[in-house]
C-alpha positions as CSV (number, residue, x, y, z in Angstrom):
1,X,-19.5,-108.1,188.2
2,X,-20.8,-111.2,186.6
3,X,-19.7,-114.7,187.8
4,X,-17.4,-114.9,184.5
5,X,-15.9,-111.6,184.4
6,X,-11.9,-111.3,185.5
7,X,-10.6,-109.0,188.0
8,X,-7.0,-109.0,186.6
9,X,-4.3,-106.3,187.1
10,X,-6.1,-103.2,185.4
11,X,-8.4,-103.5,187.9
12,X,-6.4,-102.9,190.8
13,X,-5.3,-99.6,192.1
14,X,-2.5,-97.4,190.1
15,X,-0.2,-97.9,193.3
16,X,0.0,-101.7,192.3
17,X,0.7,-100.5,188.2
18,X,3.4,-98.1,189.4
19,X,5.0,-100.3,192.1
20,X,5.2,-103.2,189.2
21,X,6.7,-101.4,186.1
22,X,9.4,-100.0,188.5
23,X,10.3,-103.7,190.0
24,X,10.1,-104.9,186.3
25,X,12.2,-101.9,185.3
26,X,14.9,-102.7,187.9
27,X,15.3,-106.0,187.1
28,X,15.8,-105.9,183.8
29,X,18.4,-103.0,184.4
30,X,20.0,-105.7,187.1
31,X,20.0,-108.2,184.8
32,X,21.6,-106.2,182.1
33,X,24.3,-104.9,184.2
34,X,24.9,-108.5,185.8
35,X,25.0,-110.4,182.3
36,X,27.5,-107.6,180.6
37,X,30.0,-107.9,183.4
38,X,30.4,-111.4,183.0
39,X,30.6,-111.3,179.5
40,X,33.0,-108.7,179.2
41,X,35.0,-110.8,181.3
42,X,34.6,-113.7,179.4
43,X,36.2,-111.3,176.4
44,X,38.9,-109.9,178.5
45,X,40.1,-113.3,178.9
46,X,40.0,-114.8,175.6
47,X,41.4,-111.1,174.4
48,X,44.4,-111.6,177.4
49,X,45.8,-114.7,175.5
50,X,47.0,-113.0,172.6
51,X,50.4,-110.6,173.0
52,X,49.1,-108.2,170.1
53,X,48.6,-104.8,170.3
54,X,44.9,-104.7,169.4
55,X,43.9,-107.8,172.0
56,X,45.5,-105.6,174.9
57,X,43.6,-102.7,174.0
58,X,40.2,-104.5,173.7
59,X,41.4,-106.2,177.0
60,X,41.6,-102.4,178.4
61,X,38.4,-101.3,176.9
62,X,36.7,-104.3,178.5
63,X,37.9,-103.6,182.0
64,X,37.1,-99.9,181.8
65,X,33.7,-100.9,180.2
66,X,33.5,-103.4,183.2
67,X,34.4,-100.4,185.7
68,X,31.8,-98.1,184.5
69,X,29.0,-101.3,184.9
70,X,30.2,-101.9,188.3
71,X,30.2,-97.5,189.4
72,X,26.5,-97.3,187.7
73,X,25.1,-100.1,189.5
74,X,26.8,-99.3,192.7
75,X,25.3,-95.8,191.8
76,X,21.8,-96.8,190.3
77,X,21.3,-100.0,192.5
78,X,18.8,-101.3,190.4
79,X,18.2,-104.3,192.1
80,X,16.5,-101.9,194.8
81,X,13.9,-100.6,192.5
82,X,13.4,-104.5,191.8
83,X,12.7,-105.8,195.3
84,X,10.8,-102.9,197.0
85,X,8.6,-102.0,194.2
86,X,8.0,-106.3,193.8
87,X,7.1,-105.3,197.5
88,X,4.9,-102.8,197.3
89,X,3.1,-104.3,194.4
90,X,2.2,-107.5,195.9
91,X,1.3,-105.9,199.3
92,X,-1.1,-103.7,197.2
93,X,-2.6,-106.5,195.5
94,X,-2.7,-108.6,198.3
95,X,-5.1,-105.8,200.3
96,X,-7.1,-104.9,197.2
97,X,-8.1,-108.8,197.1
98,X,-8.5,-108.9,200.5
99,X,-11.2,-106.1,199.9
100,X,-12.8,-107.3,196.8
101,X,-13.7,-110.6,198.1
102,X,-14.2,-109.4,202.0
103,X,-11.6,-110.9,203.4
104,X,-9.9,-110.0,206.6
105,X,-10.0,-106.8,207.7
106,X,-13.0,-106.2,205.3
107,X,-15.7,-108.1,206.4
108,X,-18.5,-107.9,204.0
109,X,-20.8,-106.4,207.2
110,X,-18.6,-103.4,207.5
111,X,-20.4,-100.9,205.7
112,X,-18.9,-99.6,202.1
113,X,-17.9,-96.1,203.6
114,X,-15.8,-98.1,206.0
115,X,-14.2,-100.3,204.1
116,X,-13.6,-97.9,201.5
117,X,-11.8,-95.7,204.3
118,X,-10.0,-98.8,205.9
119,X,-8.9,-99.6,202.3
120,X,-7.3,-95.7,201.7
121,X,-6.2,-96.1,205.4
122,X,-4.2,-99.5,205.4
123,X,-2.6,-98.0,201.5
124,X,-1.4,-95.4,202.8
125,X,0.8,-97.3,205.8
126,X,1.8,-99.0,202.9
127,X,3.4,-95.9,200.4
128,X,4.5,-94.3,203.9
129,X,6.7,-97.5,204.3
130,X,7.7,-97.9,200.9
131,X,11.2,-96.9,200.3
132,X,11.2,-93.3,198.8
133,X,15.1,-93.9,197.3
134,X,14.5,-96.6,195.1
135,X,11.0,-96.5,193.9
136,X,8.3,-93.1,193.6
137,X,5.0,-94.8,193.6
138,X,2.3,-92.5,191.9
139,X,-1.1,-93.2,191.2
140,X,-4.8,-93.3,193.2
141,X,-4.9,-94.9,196.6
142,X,-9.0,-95.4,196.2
143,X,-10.5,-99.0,195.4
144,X,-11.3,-99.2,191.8
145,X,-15.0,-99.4,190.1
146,X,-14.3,-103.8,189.8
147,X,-12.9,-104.2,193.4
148,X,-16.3,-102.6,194.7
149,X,-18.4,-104.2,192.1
150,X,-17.1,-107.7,193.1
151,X,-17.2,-106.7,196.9
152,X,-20.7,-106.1,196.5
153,X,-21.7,-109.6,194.5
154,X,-22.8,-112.5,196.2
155,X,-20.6,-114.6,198.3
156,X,-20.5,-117.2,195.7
157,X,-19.8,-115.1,193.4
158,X,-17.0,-113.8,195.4
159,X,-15.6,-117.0,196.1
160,X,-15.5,-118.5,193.1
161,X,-13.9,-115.0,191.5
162,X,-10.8,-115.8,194.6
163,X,-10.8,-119.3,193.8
164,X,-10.1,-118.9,190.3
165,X,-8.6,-115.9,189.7
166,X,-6.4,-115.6,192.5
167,X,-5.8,-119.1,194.0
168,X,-5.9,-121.4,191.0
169,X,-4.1,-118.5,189.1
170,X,-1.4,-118.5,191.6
171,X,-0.9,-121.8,192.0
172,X,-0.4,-122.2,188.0
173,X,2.2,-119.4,188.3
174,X,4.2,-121.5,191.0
175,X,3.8,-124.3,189.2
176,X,4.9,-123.2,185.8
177,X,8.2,-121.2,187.2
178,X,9.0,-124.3,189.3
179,X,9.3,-126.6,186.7
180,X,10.9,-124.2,184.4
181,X,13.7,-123.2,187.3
182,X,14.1,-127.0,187.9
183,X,14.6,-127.9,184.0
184,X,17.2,-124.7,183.8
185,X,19.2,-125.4,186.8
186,X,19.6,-129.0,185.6
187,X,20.9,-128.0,182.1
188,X,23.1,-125.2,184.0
189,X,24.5,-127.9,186.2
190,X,24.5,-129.9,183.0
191,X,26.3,-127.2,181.2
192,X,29.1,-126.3,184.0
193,X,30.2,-129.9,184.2
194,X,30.8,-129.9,180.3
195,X,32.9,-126.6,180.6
196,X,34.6,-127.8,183.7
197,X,35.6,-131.2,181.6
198,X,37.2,-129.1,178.7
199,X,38.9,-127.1,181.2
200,X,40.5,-130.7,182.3
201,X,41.5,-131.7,178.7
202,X,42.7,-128.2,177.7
203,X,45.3,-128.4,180.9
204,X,46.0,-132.0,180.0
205,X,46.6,-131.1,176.2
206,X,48.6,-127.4,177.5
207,X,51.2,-129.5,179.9
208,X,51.4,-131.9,176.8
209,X,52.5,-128.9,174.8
210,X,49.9,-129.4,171.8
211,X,48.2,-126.2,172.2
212,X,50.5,-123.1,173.0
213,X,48.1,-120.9,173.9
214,X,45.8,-120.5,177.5
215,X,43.2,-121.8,176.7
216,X,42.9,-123.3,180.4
217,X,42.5,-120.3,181.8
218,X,39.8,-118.9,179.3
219,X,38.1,-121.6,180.3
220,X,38.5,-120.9,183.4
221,X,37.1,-117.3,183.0
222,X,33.8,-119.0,181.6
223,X,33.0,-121.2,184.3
224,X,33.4,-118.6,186.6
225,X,30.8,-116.4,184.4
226,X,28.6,-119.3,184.5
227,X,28.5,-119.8,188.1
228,X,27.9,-116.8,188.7
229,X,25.5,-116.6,186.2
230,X,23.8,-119.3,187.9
231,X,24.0,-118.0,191.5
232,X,22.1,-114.7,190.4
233,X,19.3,-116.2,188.9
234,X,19.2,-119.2,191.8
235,X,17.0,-121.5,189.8
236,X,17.5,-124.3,192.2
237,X,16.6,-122.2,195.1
238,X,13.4,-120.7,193.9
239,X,12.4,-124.5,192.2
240,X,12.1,-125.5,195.8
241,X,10.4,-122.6,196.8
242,X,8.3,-122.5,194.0
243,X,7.2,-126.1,194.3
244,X,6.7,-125.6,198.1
245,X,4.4,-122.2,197.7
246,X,2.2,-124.6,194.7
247,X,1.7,-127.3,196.9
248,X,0.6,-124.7,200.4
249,X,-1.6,-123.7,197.4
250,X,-3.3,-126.5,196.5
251,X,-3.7,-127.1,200.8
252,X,-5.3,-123.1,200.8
253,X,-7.6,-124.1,197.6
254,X,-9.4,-127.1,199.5
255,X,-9.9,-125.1,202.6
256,X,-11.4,-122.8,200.9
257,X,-13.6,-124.7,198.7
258,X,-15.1,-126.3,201.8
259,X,-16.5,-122.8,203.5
260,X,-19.4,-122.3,203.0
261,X,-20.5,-119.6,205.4
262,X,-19.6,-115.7,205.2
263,X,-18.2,-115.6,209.0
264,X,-15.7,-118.2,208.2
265,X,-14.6,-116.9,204.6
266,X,-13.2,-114.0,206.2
267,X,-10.5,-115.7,207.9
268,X,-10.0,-118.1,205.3
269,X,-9.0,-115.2,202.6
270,X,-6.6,-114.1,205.4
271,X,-4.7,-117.1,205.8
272,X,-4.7,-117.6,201.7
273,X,-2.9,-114.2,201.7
274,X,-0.8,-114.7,204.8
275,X,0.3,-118.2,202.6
276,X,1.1,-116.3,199.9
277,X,2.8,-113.2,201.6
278,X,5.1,-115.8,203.0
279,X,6.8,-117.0,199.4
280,X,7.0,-113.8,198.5
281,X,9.1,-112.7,202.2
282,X,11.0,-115.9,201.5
283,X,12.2,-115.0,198.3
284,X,13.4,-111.6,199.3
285,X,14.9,-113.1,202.0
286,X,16.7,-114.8,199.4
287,X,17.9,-111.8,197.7
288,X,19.2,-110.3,200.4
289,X,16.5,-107.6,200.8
290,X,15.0,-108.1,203.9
């Protein structure tokens, strides 16, 4: 592998391709589900303040439409898919960097026939463990042609390839969604104090008699959308722990930059994963899924 060349996700093992596409999969399926209940509650309501024939029936349409959402998620549990295969995938790609670069347990002195065995070994603990209900992972457990090519470049080479590629990758990542979950949860907030203010004025204007209609309480029905809108996707949670993980980042990047012997690297690669591995546990933990 040249100093230059990428090792990006088509170079990892199948395992990691199949484990993402179904966490991918199942979150957009959760989402789906999630956003069209609250919306067709949001139409029940505004449907519920008319007395006419066809606003009761679209009122009864949207709470049978909202019964089947709620029996195919309890039934499909999408969000399951989402988390374990999110699992699986990063535990896959945290051991095929760990083997590319020789990091702990892959030492670059153990000999390519073991590490290549230690690699298939250590993947297979992982698809045993992997929850057969929600997600089938297919695909080859062996190290791809890249992984080996980079295992068997210099250890500059090798170090810069994890600096860059992984670390300094990662970091951008964290830093990116952090900013973008802290600028969302501030216009949510923003936007929940606005409906919650109309919702004032439309009581006020309702017990002063010059609207006739409930308008109160469809507003009602949105802010409760919204908030729970906003507690499923948690922006101000994962800001936080977005912002934390690109900061233990930027710690893992100097640490590494200063080895500069083989015996040490190993460990250091460990601890970079292990720092990693722990944002990822925390934001399951988050979800409920650990």
């Amino acid at each position: 592998m040249s100093e230059g060349q990428r090792l990006n996700e088509a170079d990892f093992p199948a395992v990691f391709r199949s484990a993402d596409a179904a966490s991918l999969s199942g979150q957009r399926r959760h989402m789906w589900g999630t956003k069209w209940r609250l919306v067709l509650a949001i139409l029940a309501a505004v449907c519920a303040v008319s007395s006419k024939d066809a606003a009761v029936a679209v009122v009864l349409l949207a709470f049978l439409a909202t019964v089947y959402l709620e029996v195919w998620m309890l039934a499909e549990r999408p969000e399951r898919a989402w988390y374990d295969g999110r699992a699986l995938a990063e535990s896959a790609k945290t051991l095929s960097w760990r083997y590319a670069v020789a990091g702990e347990p892959f030492p670059a002195a153990l000999p390519a026939d073991a590490a290549d065995r230690r690699f298939h070994e250590r993947l297979e603990v992982l698809l045993r463990e992997a929850p057969v209900d929600s997600i089938v992972p297919v695909g080859s457990m062996a190290a791809t042609p890249a992984m080996g090519e980079l295992r068997r470049s210099s250890f500059a080479v090798r170090k810069q390839a994890y600096l860059t590629e992984r670390i300094a990758d990662q970091q951008q990542w964290y830093g990116t969604k952090a900013a973008m979950n802290i600028a969302l949860a501030r216009r949510w907030r923003i936007g929940l104090i606005v409906v919650e203010g109309l919702g004032v004025l439309a009581a006020v204007l309702r017990l002063m008699e010059v609207i006739d209609f409930d308008l109160p309480g469809v507003l009602a029905a949105v802010l409760g959308a919204g908030a729970a809108w906003f507690a499923v996707r948690q922006y101000e949670s994962l800001g936080r722990a977005y912002t934390f993980a690109a900061t233990e980042l930027s710690i893992v990047h100097q640490r590494l930059s200063a080895t500069h012997e083989e015996s040490d690297w190993t460990q250091e690669v460990a601890d970079a994963e292990e720092a990693i591995s722990r944002e990822h546990t925390m934001w399951r933990a988050s979800r409920g899924a650990v």
